[in-house]
C-alpha positions in Angstrom: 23.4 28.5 85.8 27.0 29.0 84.5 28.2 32.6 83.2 27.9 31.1 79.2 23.9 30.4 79.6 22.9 33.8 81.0 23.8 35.7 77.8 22.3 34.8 74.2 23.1 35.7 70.9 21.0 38.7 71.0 18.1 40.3 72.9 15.9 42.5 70.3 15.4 45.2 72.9 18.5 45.8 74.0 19.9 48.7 72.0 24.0 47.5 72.0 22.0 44.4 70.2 20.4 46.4 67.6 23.8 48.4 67.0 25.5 44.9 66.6 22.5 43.8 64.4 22.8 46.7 62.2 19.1 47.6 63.0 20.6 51.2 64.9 23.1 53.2 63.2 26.3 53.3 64.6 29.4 55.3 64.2 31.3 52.3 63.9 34.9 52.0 64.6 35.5 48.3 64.4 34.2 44.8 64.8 35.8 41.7 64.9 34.1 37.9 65.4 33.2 38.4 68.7 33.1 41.9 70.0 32.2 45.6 68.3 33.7 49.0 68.8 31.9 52.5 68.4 31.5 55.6 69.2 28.3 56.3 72.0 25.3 58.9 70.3 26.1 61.0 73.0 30.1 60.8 73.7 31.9 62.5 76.7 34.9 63.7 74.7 35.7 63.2 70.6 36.6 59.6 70.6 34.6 58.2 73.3 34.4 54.9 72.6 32.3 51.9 73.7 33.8 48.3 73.5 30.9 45.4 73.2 31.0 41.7 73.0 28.5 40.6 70.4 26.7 38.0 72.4 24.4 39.9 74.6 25.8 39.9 78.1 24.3 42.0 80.9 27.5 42.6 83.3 30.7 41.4 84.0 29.2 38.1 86.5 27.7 37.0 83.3 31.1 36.6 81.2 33.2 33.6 80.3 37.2 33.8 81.1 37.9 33.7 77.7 35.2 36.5 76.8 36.9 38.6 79.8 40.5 38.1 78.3 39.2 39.1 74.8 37.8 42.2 76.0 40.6 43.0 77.3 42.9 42.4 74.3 40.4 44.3 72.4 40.1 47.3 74.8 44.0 47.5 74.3 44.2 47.8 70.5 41.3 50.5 70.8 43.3 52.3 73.6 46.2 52.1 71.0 44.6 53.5 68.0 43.0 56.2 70.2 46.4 57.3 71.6 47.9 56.8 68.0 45.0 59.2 66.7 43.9 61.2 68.6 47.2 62.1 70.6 45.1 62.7 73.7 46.6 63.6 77.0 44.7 60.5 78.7 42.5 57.7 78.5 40.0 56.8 81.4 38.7 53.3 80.6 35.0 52.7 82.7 33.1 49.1 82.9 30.0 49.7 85.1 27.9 47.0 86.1 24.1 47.7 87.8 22.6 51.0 88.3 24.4 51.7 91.5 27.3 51.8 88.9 25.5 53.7 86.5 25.2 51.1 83.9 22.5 52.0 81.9 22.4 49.6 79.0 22.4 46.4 80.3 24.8 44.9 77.5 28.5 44.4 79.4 30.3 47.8 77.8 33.3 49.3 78.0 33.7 52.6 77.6 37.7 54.0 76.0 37.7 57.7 76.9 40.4 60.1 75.5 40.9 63.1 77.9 42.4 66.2 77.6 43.6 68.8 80.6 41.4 70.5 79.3 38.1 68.5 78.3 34.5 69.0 79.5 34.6 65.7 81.7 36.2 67.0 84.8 36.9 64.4 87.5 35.6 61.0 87.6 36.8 60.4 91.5 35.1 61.4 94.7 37.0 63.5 97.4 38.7 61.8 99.6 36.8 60.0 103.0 37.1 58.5 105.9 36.2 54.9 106.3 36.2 53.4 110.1 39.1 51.0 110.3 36.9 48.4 112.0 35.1 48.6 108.5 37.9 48.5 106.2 39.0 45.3 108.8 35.7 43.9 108.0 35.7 44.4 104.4 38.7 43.1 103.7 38.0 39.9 106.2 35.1 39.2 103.7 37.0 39.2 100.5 40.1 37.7 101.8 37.2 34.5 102.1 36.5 34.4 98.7 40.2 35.8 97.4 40.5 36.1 93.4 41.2 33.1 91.7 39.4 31.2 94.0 36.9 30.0 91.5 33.5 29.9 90.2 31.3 32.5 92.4 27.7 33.5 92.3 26.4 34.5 89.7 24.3 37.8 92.0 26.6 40.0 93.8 
C-alpha cells in the first residue's frame, strides 16, 4: 500500500479531523487548500502552534513527497509570522510520530513553538550519554543500507 492510500479525507474520531471539519472549535490561525494552522487547547507557550495537513494522515511514513514539501513551506510562513509577532527569543519546531515519540493524536502534526529564556517549557533534550561505539558502528551500518533518497521504504518502521 503506497503512502497516498493510508490516509483519507477524514476520520470522524480523530479530533485534528473535527478541528479541520469545523465540528471542534479551534483558535484558528490559518488554513490554506491543503493544510490548517492553530493554536493547541492546551499550548506550551503563547503562540504554540500546531501545523495539519487536511487529509487525515497518521505519521510522517504515511505522507506523499509533495505533502512533505508543503508542510514544510507552510511550517516556514508560520515560523515567520510567529517571529514577526510575537518577537520571541526562539522557536522549537516538534513532529512526533508513535507513542514512543509522544504523539498523541494520530493526525501527522507539527507543532511551531515560540520560546522565551524565560518560558515555562525548560529543555526539550536529554543530558548527555554514552552510546558503545560498537553500537553507534552498528547503527550507522544499518542506515547507511537504506541511505536517504534511496526510495520508497516500508510503510512500518
Amino acid at each position: 500500500m503506497g503512502a497516498a492510500d493510508q490516509g483519507s479525507a477524514m476520520q470522524a474520531d480523530c479530533p485534528f479531523c473535527q478541528i479541520i471539519s469545523g465540528d471542534e472549535p479551534a483558535r484558528t490561525v490559518a488554513t490554506w487548500d491543503d493544510a490548517m494552522a492553530f493554536f493547541p487547547r492546551t499550548p506550551a507557550t503563547l503562540g504554540h502552534t500546531l501545523l495539519v495537513p487536511r487529509r487525515h494522515v497518521p505519521d510522517i511514513w504515511s505522507m506523499t513527497r509533495p505533502e512533505a514539501a508543503r508542510l514544510g513551506e507552510l511550517a516556514l510562513e508560520v515560523a515567520e509570522s510567529l517571529r514577526d509577532t510575537l518577537r520571541p527569543d526562539g522557536l522549537n519546531v516538534i513532529q512526533s510520530n508513535g507513542a514512543a515519540a509522544t504523539q498523541t493524536v494520530p493526525h501527522l502534526h507539527v507543532h511551531l513553538v515560540p520560546r522565551w529564556a524565560d518560558d515555562r517549557m525548560g529543555g526539550i533534550w536529554p543530558p548527555p550519554g554514552e552510546w558503545p561505539p560498537e553500537d553507534l558502528d552498528d547503527a550507522l551500518a544499518r542506515v547507511r543500507r537504506s541511505p536517504p533518497g534511496a526510495g520508497p521504504r516500508s510503510s512500518t518502521p
